[in-house]
C-alpha positions, -999 to 999 in steps of 0.1 A, spaced: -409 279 -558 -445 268 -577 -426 237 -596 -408 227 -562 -429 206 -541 -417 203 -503 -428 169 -478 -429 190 -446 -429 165 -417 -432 163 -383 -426 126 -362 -430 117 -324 -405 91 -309 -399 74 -279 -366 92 -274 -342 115 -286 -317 99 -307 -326 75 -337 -303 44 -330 -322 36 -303 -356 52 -305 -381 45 -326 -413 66 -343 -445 63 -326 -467 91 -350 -459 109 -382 -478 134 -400 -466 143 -438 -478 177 -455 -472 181 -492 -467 222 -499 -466 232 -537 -446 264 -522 -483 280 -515 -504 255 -499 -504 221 -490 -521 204 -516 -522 171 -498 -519 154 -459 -513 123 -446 -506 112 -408 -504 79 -389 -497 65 -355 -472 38 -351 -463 7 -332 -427 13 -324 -425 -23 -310 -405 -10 -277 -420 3 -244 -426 40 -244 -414 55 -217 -435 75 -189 -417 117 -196 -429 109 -236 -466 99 -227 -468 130 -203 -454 152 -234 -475 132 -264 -502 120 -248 -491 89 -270 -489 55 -246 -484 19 -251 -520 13 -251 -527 37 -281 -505 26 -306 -510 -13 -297 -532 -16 -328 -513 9 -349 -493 -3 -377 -457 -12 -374 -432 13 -400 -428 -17 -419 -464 -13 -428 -464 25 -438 -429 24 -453 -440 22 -485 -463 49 -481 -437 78 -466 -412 65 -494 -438 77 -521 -454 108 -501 -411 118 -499 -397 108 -530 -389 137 -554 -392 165 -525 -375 186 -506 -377 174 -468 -387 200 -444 -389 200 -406 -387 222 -380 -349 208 -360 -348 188 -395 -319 168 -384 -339 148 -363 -368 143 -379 -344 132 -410 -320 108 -391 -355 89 -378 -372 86 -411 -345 78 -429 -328 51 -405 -365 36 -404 -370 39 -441 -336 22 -438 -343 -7 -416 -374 -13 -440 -352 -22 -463 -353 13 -485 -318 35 -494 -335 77 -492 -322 104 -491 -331 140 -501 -326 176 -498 -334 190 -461 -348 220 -454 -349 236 -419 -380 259 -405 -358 271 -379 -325 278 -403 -349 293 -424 -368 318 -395 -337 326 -383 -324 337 -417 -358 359 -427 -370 364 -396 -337 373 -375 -340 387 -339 -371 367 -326 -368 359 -288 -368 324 -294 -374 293 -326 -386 270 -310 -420 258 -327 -444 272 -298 -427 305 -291 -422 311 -333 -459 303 -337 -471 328 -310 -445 359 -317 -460 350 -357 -492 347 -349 -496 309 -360 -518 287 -342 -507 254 -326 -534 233 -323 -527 200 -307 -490 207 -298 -466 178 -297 -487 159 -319 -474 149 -351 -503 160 -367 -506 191 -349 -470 203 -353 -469 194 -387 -498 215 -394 -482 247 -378 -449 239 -394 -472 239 -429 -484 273 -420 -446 289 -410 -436 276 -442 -458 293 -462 -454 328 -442 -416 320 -443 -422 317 -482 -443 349 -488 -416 367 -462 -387 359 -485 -378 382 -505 -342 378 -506 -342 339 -521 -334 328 -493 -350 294 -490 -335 290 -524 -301 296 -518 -304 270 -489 -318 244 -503 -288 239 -529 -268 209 -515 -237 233 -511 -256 253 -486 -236 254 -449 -267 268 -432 -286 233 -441 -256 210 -419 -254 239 -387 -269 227 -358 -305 241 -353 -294 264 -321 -261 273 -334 -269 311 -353 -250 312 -391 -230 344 -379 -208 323 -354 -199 298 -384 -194 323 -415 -165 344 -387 -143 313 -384 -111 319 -403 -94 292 -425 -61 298 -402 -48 272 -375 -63 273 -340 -87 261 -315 -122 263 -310 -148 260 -283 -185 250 -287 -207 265 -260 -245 256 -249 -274 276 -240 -263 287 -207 -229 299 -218 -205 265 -206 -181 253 -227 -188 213 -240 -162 209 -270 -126 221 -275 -106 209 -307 -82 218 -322 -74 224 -361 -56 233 -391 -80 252 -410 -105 261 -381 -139 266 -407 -132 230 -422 -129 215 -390 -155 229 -373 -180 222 -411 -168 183 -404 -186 180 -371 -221 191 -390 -217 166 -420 -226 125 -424 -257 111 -409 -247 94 -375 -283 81 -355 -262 81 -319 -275 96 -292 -238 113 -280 -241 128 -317 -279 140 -315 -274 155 -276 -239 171 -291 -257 190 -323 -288 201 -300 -262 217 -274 -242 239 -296 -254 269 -297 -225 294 -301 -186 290 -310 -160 312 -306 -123 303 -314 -83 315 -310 -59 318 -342 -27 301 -332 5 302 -355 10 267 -362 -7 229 -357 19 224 -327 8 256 -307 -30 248 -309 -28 211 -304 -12 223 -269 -37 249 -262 -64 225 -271 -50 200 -246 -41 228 -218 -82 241 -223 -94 203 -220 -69 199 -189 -83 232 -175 -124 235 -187 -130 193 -188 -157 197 -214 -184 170 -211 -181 159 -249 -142 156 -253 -135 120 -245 -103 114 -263 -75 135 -247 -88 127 -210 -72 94 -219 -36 105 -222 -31 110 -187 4 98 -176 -4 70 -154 30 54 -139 58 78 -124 98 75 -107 95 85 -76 124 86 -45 116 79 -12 132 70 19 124 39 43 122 38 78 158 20 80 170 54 67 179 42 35 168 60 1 146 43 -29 137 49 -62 109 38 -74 85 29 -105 46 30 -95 10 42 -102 5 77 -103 -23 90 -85 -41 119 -94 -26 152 -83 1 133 -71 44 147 -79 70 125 -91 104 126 -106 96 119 -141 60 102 -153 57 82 -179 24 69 -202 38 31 -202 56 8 -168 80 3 -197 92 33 -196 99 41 -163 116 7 -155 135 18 -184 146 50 -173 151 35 -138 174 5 -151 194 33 -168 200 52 -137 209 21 -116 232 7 -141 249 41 -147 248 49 -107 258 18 -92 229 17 -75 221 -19 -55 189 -34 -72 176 -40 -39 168 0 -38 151 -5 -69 114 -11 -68 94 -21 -102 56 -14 -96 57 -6 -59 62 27 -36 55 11 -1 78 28 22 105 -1 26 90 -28 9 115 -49 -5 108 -84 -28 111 -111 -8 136 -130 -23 161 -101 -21 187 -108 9 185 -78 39 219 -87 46 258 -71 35 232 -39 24 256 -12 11 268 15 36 238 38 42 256 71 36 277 67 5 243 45 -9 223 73 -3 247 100 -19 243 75 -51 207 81 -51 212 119 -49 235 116 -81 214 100 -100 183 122 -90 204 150 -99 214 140 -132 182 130 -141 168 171 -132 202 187 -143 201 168 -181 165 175 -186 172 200 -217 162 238 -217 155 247 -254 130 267 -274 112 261 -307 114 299 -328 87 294 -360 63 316 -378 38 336 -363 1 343 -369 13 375 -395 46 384 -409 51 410 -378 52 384 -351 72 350 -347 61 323 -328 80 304 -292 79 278 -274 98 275 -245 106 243 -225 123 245 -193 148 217 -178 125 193 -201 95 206 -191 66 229 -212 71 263 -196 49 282 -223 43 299 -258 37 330 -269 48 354 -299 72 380 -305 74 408 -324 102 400 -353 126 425 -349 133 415 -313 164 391 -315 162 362 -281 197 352 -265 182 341 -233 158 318 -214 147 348 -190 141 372 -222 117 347 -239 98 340 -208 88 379 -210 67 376 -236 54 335 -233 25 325 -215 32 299 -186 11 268 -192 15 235 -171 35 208 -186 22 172 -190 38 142 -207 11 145 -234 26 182 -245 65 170 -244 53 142 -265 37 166 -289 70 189 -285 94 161 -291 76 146 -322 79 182 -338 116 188 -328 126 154 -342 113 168 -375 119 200 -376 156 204 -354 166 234 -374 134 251 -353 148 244 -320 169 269 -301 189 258 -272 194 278 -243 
C-alpha cells in the first residue's frame, strides 16, 4: 500500500450528470496509503449559470467563481496531481465521469484506476446505518468540517481513507483495486451481496430503489452478464447517472429459456411500468379490426386506431397489416367493399365516392360478416411449445389459446400432456399482446419440432 500513491478527490458541480454540468470547485489529496503527503484545491468558472438548490447546498454562486479560473486553466494541473494514481472518491463514479469528461474537453485522453470510499466501507465496515459521507463520518468518528465543499469533503474522505486502510486486514482495498474487480463498476447504493447471487442461467431481473419500487426489468440469457453490462463504459448522461444512483437492490427469476423470460420481462413491464424501461413501452399495437354495426342496421368491419384499453378483433403493430387481413377476409367472404372501412370506425361512415344505392340485402350481407368473423376466431391456432426446463426434473410450456398467449409454466417430466385443459393446470395465465405472439411465432418458425398442437 506504501509504494501505491492514491489522488483522493472530491468536486462540486452545477448538477448531477456530467454531459451537461460542469465543475465549479475541486480539491485533490495525494495519500501515500498513510497520509496525504500533499493538497491542492481550486474554485472554478464553469462558464454556465449555477443554479439557485446548488448555491443553497455549496454556498458556491455565480458571483464567487466569476474570477475563478476556467478548467481549461487548471487542466494541466489535475492531469499531473492524477497521473500515475489510483482515483479515489467517495460515489467515485461521479466524481470520475466529471473529471475525466472535463479533462476530456481540455483536450486530454485519462483514465485510471477508481477506487470507491463507499464500496470500500461497505466491504470493511459492513452493517453501518448509512454511507453516505456525513452519516459514515459521524458513526466513525471523523470530522466534517466545511461539508459540501470540495475542500472540506475531500479532507474527510482523506481521513476515511486512511481508517479504511489501517481497518483492512483482509486486502481488501487491494483486491478491488485490480481492474477485474466487479465491486469497482456496482453502483455506489447497490450492496455486493445482491450482484455476487445472480446465477449465470436465463431469466429476468428487477432493479429496485431506496424505497423498495421497482425502476428496471430486463430480461437475459446469462442474468450476471447482463446485469455486469449496465455497470461498465463511461456514459456522462444524466438518464445514466440518475439510473446508477437509484439502484439499490436487485433480485431476479430463473426462467428455462430466452423465449420464456423475454415474455415475463414484457408481461412485468406491461404490469409494474418501471420509470427507466423505455424500449418495450413502444411496442404497443396501435391499429386493430374491429366490427360494428351502423344505424341502417347493416354490419362493418373495420381497420382503425386503437385506443388504449380499447377490444378488437385482431390488432396489429402496422395499418398494413390489418388492411391486409381485412382484404383477405372480404375477398374470401364476398363481402361488398362498401362495408369495408380502411382507417375509420365511425358508426356508418362510408367514403364518399362509394354509391348508397343497389346495397346488398341486409340479412344475407350481414350473415357474410358473421362468417368471416367466425373464421377469423375459429382458425386462430391452439398449440403449445414443450422445451427444456430450468433442471432435468422439469420441462418447460407454453400454451397459446385460439392464437392468443394463455400462459407458461413447467412440468414435472414424467407427466405426459394430451390435452389443452391438462396443460393449463400447471401454466400460469398471463395476458396476451401482439408483442408476445410475435416473440412466440419467431420461435415456432425456428424451432416447429417444439410446438405441440392441440
Amino acid at each position: 500500500m506504501k509504494k501505491q500513491e492514491f489522488a483522493i478527490v472530491d468536486i462540486e458541480t452545477t448538477g448531477g450528470y456530467a454531459g451537461g454540468s460542469r465543475i465549479t470547485e475541486i480539491a485533490i489529496r495525494i495519500h501515500d496509503g498513510v497520509s496525504v503527503i500533499e493538497s491542492w484545491e481550486s474554485l472554478v468558472n464553469p462558464q454556465q449559470h449555477i443554479p439557485p438548490a446548488i448555491f443553497a447546498l455549496t454556498g458556491i454562486d455565480n458571483e464567487l467563481v466569476k474570477d475563478a479560473p476556467i478548467f481549461d486553466d487548471i487542466s494541466e494541473k489535475v492531469l499531473e496531481l492524477l497521473t500515475d494514481r489510483i482515483f479515489v472518491a467517495h460515489n467515485v463514479n461521479f466524481d470520475y465521469s466529471f473529471v475525466r469528461h472535463q479533462l476530456q474537453e481540455s483536450g486530454f485522453k485519462w483514465t485510471a484506476t477508481k477506487l470507491c470510499t463507499v464500496r470500500t466501507a461497505r466491504k470493511i465496515k459492513p452493517g453501518l446505518p448509512s454511507y453516505s459521507l456525513g452519516k459514515l463520518c459521524y458513526s466513525l468518528g471523523i470530522p466534517l468540517l466545511n461539508a459540501h465543499r470540495a475542500g472540506g469533503d475531500a479532507d474527510a474522505t482523506a481521513i476515511l481513507f486512511s481508517k479504511l486502510v489501517e481497518w483492512d486486514s483482509e486486502g481488501e482495498i487491494s483486491k478491488m483495486i485490480k481492474k477485474t474487480a466487479v465491486d469497482q463498476r456496482l453502483p455506489p447504493n447497490l450492496p455486493p451481496s445482491d450482484f455476487e447471487q445472480l446465477p449465470e442461467k436465463p431469466g429476468i431481473y428487477y432493479f429496485y430503489n431506496s424505497e423498495g419500487k421497482v425502476i428496471y426489468v430486463g430480461k437475459a440469457i446469462n442474468l450476471k452478464k447482463r446485469v455486469a453490462s449496465h455497470f461498465t463504459g463511461h456514459k456522462i448522461t444524466k438518464q445514466r447517472q440518475l439510473f446508477m444512483r437509484d439502484i439499490c437492490s436487485i433480485s431476479f427469476e430463473v426462467c428455462a429459456n430466452e423465449l420464456m423470460a423475454l415474455i415475463l420481462e414484457c408481461t412485468e413491464i406491461k404490469k409494474l411500468w418501471p420509470i427507466y424501461n423505455m424500449a418495450l413501452k413502444r411496442f404497443e399495437p396501435k391499429f386493430g379490426l374491429y366490427q360494428y354495426t351502423a344505424r341502417n342496421g347493416y354490419h362493418y368491419l373495420a381497420v382503425g386506431k386503437l385506443p388504449k384499453f380499447h377490444s378488437c378483433l385482431e390488432s396489429f403493430s402496422s395499418l398494413y397489416d390489418g388492411f391486409n387481413v381485412l382484404r383477405k377476409l372480404a375477398e374470401q367472404f364476398e363481402i361488398d367493399h362498401r362495408f369495408c372501412n380502411y382507417g375509420a370506425i365511425n358508426d356508418g361512415e362510408m367514403h364518399s365516392k362509394f354509391s348508397t344505392t343497389d346495397l346488398p340485402d341486409m340479412e344475407t350481407h350481414n350473415v357474410q360478416i358473421e362468417n368471416a368473423v367466425d373464421f377469423l376466431i375459429s382458425n386462430r391456432p391452439t398449440f403449445a411449445i414443450i422445451d427444456k426446463g430450468r433442471t432435468n426434473e422439469e420441462k418447460s410450456c407454453i400454451c397459446i389459446e385460439k392464437g392468443h398467449f394463455y400462459g407458461m409454466g413447467y412440468i414435472a417430466t414424467e407427466v405426459g400432456i394430451t390435452e389443452l385443459s391438462e396443460i393449463k393446470e400447471y401454466v400460469t395465465q398471463y395476458k396476451s399482446n401482439s408483442y408476445i405472439m410475435q416473440l412466440i411465432y419467431g420461435f415456432v418458425e425456428r424451432y416447429p419440432g417444439k410446438v405441440k398442437l392441440m
